[in-house]
TORLOBA-358992 format. One line per field, with one value per residue (C-alpha): z, y, x. Coordinates in nm, 4 decimals. Layout:
N
z = c(Z_...)
y = c(Y_...)
x = c(X_...)
***
This chain:
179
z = c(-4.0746_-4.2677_-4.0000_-3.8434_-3.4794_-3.1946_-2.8540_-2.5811_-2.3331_-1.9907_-1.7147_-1.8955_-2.0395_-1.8376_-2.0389_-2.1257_-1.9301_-1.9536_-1.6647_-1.5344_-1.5427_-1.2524_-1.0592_-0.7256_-0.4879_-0.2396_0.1357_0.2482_0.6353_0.7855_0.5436_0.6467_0.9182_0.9138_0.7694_0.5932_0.2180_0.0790_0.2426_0.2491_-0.1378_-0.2590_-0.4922_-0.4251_0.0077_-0.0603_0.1795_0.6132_0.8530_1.1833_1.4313_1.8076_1.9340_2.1540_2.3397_2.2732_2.5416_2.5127_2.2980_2.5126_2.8484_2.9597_2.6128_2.6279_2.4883_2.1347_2.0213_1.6983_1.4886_1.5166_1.2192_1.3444_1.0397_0.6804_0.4269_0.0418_-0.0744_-0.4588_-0.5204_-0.4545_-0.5902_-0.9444_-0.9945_-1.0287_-0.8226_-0.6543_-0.3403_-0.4774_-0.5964_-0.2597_-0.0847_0.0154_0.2282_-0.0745_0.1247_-0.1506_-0.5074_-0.7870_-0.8445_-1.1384_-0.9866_-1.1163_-1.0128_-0.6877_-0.8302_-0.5046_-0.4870_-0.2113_-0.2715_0.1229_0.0827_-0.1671_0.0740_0.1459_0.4972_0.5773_0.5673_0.2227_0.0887_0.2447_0.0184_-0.2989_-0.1916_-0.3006_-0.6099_-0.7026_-0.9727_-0.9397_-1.0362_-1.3857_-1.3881_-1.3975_-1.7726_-1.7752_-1.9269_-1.6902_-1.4584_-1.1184_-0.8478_-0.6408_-0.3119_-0.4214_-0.5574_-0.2220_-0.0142_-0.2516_-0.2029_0.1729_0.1786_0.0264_0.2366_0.5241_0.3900_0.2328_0.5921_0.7624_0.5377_0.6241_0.9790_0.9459_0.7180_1.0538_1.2853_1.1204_1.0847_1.4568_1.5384_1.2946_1.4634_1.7685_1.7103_1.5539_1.8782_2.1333_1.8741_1.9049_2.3035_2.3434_2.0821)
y = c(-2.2072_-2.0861_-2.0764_-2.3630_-2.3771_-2.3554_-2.5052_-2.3710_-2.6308_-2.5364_-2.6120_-2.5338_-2.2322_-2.0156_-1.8496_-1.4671_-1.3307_-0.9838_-0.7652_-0.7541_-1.0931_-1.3171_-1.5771_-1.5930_-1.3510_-1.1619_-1.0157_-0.7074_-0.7851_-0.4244_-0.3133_-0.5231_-0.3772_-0.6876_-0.4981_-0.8484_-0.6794_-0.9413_-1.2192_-1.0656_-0.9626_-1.2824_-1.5008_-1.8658_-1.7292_-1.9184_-1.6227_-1.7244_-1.4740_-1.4930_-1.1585_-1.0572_-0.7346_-0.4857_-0.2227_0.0420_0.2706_0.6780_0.8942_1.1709_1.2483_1.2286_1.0506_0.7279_0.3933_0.2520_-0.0527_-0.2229_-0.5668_-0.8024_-1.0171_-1.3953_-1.5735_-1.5026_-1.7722_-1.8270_-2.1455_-2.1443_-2.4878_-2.2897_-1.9622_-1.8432_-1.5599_-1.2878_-1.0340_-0.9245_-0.9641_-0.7166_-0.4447_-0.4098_-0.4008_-0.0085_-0.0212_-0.2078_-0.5453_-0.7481_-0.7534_-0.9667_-1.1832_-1.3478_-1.6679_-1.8895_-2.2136_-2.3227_-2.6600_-2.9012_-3.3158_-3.2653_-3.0293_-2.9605_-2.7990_-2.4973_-2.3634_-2.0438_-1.9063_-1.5154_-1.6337_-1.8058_-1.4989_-1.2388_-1.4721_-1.3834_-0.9784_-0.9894_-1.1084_-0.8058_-0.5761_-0.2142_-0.0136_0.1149_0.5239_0.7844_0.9220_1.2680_1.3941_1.2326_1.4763_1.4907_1.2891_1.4601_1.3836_1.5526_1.8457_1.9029_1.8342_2.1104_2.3619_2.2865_2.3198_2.6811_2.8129_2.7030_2.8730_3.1753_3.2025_3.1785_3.4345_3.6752_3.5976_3.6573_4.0020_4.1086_4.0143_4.2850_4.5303_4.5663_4.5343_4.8005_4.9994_4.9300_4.9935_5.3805_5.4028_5.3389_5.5692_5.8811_5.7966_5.8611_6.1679)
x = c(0.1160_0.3827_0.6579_0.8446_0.7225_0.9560_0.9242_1.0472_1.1881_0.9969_1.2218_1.5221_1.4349_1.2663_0.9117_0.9594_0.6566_0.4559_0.5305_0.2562_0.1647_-0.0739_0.0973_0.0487_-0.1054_0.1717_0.0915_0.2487_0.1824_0.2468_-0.0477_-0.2911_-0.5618_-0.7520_-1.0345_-1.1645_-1.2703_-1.0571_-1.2208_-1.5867_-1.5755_-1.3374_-1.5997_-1.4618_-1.3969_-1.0611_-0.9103_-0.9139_-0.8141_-0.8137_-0.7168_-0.7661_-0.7772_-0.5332_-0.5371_-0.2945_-0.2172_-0.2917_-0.0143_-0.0812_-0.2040_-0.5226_-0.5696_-0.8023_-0.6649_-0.7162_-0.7806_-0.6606_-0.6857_-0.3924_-0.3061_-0.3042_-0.3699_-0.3624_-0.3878_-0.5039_-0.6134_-0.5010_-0.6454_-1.0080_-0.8280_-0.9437_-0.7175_-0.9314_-0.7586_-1.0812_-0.9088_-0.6137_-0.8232_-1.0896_-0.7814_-0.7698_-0.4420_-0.2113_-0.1532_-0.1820_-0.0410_0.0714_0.3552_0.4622_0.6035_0.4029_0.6003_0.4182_0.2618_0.2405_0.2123_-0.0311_-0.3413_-0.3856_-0.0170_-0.1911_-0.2814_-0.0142_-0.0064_0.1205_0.4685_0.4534_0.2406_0.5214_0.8048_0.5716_0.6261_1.0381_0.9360_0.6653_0.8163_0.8005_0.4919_0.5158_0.6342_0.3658_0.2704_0.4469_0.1215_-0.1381_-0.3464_-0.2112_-0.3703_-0.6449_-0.4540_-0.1361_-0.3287_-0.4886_-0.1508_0.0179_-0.2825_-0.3168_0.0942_0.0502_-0.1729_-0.0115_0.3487_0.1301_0.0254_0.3300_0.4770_0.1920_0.2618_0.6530_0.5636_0.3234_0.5573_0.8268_0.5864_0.5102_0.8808_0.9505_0.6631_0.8071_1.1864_1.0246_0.8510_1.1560_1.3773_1.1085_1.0624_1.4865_1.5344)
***
């Protein structure tokens, strides 16, 4: 109450936001299996997807064909949206993440409604994930990959180390066979 106020003129000065901050939702299309958590778990269903499916031919012969989701339609309706990121964190592929933009505001409330091409604009303006803590634990997956890594060139090594041995063996062999 002490301090003069100051007021920030909106559209001509721009608001100094968190980092972090919620705007408007983001899709990264190549992510998305169409496994429908987002839609299923999303509290207001203000998510609509639509897919088909295709068959993918064998990678190897005598291999039998696949078949996969196809992403046909993927919209949000913000004017149901309530921004609690539900969608974001069921999402176990990373699809969909946060933007700050937060200037989207529409005349027409049937135009709030952001199909997959809208939602992929929102992905260029994602920041970066903050940088690992130095003195965090590392993550179980990279622990594994690094122990599953060693074995494999602890392994190899033996392999290499046997391989020498019976050349040796053999070279002493073929040297007491000509003397």
């Amino acid at each position: 109450m002490t301090r003069k106020s100051h007021t920030a003129q909106y559209p001509d000065a721009q608001p100094e936001l968190p980092p972090r901050t919620r705007g408007v939702i983001g899709l990264f299309e190549e992510n998305c299996t169409v496994c429908m958590l987002c839609a299923r778990e999303c509290p207001d269903w203000c998510i609509y997807i639509d897919s088909h499916k295709e068959t993918v031919p064998a990678t190897t012969p005598g291999g039998r064909e696949r078949s996969r989701n196809v992403l046909d339609r993927f919209a949000i309706d913000f004017s149901l949206c309530m921004y609690c990121g539900i969608c974001i964190e069921v999402c176990p592929f990373d699809a969909l993440f946060w933007s700050p933009e937060f200037e989207y505001a529409e005349t027409d409330i049937l135009e709030l409604t952001h199909e997959r091409d809208k939602l992929r604009e929102w992905m260029w303006t994602v920041p970066e994930p903050p940088a690992l803590d130095p003195a965090a634990e590392e993550p179980k997956e990279l622990a594994a990959a690094r122990k599953a890594a060693e074995k494999l060139a602890a392994e190899k090594l033996a392999a290499e180390q046997a391989a020498a041995a019976e050349q040796t063996a053999a070279d002493e062999e073929t040297q007491e066979g000509t003397s």
